[in-house]
C-alpha positions in Angstrom: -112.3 -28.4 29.4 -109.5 -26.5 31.7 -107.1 -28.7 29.3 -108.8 -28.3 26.1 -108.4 -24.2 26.1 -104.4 -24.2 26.9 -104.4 -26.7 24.0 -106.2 -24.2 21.5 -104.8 -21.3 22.8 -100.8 -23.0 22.3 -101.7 -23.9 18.6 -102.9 -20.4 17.9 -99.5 -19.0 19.6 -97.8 -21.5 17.3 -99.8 -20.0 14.3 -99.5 -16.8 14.8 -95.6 -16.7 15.1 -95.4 -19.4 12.0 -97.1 -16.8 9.7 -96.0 -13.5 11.1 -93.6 -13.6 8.2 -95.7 -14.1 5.4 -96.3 -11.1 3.1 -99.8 -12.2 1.5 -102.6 -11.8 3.8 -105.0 -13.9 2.1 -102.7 -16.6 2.5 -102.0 -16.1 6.0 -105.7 -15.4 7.2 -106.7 -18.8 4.9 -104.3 -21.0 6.9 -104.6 -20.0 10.4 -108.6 -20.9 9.7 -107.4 -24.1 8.5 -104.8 -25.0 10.9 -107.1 -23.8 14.0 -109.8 -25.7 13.2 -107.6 -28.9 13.1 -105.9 -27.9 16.3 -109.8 -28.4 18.3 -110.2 -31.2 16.0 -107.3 -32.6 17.5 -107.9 -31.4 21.1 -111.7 -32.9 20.8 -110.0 -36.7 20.1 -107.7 -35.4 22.9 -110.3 -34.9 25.6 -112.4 -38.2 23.9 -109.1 -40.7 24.8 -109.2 -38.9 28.1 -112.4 -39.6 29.0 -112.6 -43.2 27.9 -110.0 -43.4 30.1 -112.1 -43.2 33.5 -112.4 -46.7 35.0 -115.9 -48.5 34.7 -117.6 -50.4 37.3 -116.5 -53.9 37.3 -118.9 -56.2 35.7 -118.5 -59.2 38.5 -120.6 -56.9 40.8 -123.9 -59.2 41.8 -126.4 -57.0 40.4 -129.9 -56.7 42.7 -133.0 -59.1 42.6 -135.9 -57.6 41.9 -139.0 -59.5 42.1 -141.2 -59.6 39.1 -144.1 -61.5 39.5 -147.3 -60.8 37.5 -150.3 -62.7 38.2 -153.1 -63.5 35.5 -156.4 -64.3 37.1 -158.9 -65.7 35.2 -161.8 -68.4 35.1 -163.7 -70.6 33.0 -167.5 -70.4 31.4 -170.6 -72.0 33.9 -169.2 -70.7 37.3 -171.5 -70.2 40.0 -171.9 -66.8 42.1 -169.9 -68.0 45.4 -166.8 -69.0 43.1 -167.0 -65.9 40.7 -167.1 -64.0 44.3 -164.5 -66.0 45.0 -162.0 -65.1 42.5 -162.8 -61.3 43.2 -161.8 -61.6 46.8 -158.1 -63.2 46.0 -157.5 -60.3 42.9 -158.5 -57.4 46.1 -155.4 -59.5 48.1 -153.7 -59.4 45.3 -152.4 -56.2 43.8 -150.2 -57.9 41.2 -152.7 -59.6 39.7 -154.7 -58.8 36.4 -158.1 -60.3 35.7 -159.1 -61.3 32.0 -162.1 -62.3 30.7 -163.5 -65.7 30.8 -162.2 -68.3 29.0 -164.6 -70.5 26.8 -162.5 -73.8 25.8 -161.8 -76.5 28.6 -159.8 -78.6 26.7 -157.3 -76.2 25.0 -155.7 -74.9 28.3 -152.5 -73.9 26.5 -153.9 -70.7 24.9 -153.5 -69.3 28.4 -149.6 -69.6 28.2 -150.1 -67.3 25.1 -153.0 -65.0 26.9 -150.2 -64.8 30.2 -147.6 -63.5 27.5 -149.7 -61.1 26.0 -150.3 -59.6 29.3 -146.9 -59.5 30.3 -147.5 -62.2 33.3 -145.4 -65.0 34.1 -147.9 -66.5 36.7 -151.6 -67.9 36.2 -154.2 -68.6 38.1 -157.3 -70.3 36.6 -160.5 -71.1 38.2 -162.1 -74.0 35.6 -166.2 -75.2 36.7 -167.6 -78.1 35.9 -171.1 -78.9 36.5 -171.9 -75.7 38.2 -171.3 -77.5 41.4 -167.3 -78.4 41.2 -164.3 -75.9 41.4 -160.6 -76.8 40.6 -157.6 -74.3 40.6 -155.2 -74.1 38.4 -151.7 -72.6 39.5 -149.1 -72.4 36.5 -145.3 -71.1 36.0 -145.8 -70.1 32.4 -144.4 -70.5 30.0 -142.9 -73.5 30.6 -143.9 -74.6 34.0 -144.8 -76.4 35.9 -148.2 -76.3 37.2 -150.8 -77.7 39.7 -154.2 -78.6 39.6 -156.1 -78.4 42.6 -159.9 -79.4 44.0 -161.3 -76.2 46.2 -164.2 -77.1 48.7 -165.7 -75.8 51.6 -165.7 -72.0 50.1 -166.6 -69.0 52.0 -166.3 -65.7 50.7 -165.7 -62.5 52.8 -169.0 -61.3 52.0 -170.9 -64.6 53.6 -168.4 -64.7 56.5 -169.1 -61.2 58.2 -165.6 -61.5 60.2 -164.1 -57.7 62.2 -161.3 -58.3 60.6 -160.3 -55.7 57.6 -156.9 -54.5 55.5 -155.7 -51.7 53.7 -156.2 -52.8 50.0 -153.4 -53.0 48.2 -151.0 -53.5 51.2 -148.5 -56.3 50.8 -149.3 -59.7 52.9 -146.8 -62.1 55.3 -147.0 -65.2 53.3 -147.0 -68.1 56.1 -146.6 -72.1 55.2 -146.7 -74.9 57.5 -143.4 -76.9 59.0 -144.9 -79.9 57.1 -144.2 -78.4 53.6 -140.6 -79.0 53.8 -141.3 -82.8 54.5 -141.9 -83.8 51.1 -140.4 -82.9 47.5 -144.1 -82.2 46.2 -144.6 -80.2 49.1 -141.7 -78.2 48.7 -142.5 -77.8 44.8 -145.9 -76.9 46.0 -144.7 -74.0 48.7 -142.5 -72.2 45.7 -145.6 -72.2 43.6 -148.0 -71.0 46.1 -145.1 -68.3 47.5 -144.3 -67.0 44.1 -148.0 -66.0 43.4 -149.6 -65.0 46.5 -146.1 -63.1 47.6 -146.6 -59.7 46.5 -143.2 -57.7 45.0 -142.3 -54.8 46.1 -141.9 -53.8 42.4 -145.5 -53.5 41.8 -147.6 -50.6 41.3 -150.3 -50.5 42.8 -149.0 -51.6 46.3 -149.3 -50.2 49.3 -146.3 -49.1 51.8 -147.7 -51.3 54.7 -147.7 -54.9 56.0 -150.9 -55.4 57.8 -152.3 -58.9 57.1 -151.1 -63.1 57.3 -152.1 -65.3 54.3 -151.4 -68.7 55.8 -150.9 -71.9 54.0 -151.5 -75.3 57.2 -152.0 -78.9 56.1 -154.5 -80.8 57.8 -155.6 -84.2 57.2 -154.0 -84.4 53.5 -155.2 -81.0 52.3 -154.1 -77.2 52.3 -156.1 -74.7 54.2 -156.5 -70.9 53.6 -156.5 -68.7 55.8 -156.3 -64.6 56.0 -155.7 -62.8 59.4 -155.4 -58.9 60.3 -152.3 -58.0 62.5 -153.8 -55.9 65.1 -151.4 -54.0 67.5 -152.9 -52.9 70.8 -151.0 -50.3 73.0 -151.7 -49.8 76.3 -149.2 -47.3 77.3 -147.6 -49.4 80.3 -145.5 -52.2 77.9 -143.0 -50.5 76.0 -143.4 -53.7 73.7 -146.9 -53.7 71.8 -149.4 -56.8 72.1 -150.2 -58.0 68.3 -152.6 -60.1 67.6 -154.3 -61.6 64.3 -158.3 -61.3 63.2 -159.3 -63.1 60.6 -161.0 -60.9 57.4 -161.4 -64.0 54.6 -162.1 -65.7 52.7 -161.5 -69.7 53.5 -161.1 -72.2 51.0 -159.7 -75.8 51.3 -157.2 -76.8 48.8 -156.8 -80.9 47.3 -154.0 -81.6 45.0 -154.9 -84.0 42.3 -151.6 -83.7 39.6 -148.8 -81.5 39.3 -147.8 -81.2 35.6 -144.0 -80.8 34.0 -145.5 -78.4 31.6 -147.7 -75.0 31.8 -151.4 -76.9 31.9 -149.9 -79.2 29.9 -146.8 -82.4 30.3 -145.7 -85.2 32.2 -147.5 -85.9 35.6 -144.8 -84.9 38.4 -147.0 -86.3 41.0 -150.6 -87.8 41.6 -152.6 -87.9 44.7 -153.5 -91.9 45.2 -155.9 -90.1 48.0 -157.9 -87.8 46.1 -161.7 -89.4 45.0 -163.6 -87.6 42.1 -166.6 -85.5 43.4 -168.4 -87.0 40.5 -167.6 -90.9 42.3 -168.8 -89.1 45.8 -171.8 -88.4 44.3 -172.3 -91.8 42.6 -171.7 -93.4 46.7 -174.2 -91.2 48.2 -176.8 -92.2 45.2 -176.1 -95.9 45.8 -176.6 -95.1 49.8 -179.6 -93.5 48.7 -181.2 -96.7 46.7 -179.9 -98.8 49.0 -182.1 -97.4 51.4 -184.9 -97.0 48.9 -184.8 -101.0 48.6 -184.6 -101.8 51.6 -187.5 -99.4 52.9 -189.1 -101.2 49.8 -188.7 -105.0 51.0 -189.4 -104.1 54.4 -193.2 -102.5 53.4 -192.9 -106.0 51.2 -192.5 -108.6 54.2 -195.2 -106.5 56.2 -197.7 -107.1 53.2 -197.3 -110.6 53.5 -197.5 -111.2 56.6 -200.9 -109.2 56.9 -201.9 -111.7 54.2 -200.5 -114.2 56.0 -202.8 -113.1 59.0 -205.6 -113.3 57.6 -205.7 -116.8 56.2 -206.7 -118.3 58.9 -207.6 -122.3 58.3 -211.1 -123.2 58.0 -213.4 -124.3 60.6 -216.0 -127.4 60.3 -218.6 -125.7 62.7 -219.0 -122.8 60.8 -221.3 -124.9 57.9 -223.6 -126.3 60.8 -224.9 -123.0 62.0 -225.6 -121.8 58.3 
């Protein structure tokens, strides 16, 4: 601005002394207007060619992550109580997540790549019942992938389990896997899934400035196991270092991998379990137990009948007609 001013003020010097000679006034007031206001024209383009001038920040600077993730949580028509109280549990852990209504096809799963878009998610979790006895989990990377379907069993819900432990809601967890999920690709694939939607980012608004609970992810005997623990600090005023310790709050659930997908709920099969058996073929074993011992309670009752029978045909005796 300091530069601008001596520029104006140097043309109007130049002005005045150009038309100090002129006898018509009219003239002379008429072109110092003119030629003044092309002097700050010219002092504006001035200043502009300065100030484009400055140097920019360098575009090779690594610009800084921010995490993003959005979970959609979600289920399907003919879920039971315990599951529905299920899915309520894991959206109070999760304070990026946001629950839409239930969804009534089973076989069209790819409208929920379109319902994750319209609610500005790029994560999906999808609780699908079948028979009002069986739960599977979904877990999806939408749009484009890829995504795991899982069997849940043995389900306990916080309100069942009664455990001291307890959180601030809201508060972002420690998300804690098991050495074993780096021994295998589909583990590994399975650990980025699970870490990118139970993790909670730091971008998200309804979060909490505090780290107060463990979600824990442990494989045992070919299956993922769920776990949620309190960190509890005790301070006993001797230790300068406080004792922690974890309480578990809920809920439990056991997870089975049956497929993971290429696609969103849709594409090529990355993997399949050889280990996993249908609950509908468990249920078909313990009916054929079930007749099996039906039968052979059956035969048994059978064999006693005829031996009675057997029993009492006793062979005939030739006294018996004398003393008639």
């Amino acid at each position: 601005m300091g530069k601008r001013r001596e520029v104006v003020a140097s043309s109007k010097q130049n002005i005045d002394m150009e038309y100090d000679s002129s006898s018509d006034e009219e003239t002379t007031s008429l072109g110092k207007k003119a030629l003044l206001s092309m002097a700050t024209l010219n002092s504006g383009e001035d200043m502009e060619v300065e100030e484009t001038n400055t140097p920019e920040k360098k575009d090779n600077e690594p610009k800084e992550f921010k995490n993003r993730q959005r979970v959609m949580l979600l289920c399907s028509r003919g879920i039971t109580a315990r599951h529905r109280h299920l899915m309520s549990d894991l959206q109070a852990l999760l304070p990026h997540a946001k629950k839409d209504s239930k969804l009534d096809s089973k076989s069209k799963l790819y409208i929920l790549n379109e319902l994750a878009d319209i609610n500005n998610c790029n994560n999906c979790i999808y609780f699908e019942g079948r028979k009002h006895t069986d739960l599977y989990m979904w877990i999806s990377k939408t749009p484009n992938g890829p995504s795991i379907k899982f069997h849940v069993t043995n389900i306990h819900t916080m309100s069942e389990l009664h455990l001291t432990g307890n959180c601030l809601k809201g508060s972002r967890p420690i998300v804690s896997f098991d050495k074993t999920f780096d021994s295998t690709p589909h583990y590994k694939l399975i650990k980025e899934v699970l870490l990118q939607n139970f993790s909670t980012p730091t971008t998200s608004r309804r979060i909490k400035p505090f780290v107060d609970h463990v979600i824990t992810f442990s494989i045992v005997d070919g299956r993922i196991w769920f776990r949620n623990y309190q960190i509890v600090e005790k301070d006993d005023g001797t230790k300068k270092e406080k004792e922690m310790s974890l309480v578990e709050i809920g809920p439990r659930f056991v997870l089975q991998v049956m497929r993971i997908f290429d696609g969103s709920f849709c594409g090529s099969t990355l993997y399949k379990n050889g280990e996993f058996v249908s609950p509908n073929m468990v249920r078909r074993f313990q009916k054929q137990e079930m007749s099996m011992k039906y039968t052979a309670r059956l035969n048994k009752n059978l064999d006693h009948a005829k031996r009675l029978e057997e029993a009492n045909n006793l062979p005939s005796d030739p006294l018996d007609e004398v003393f008639q």
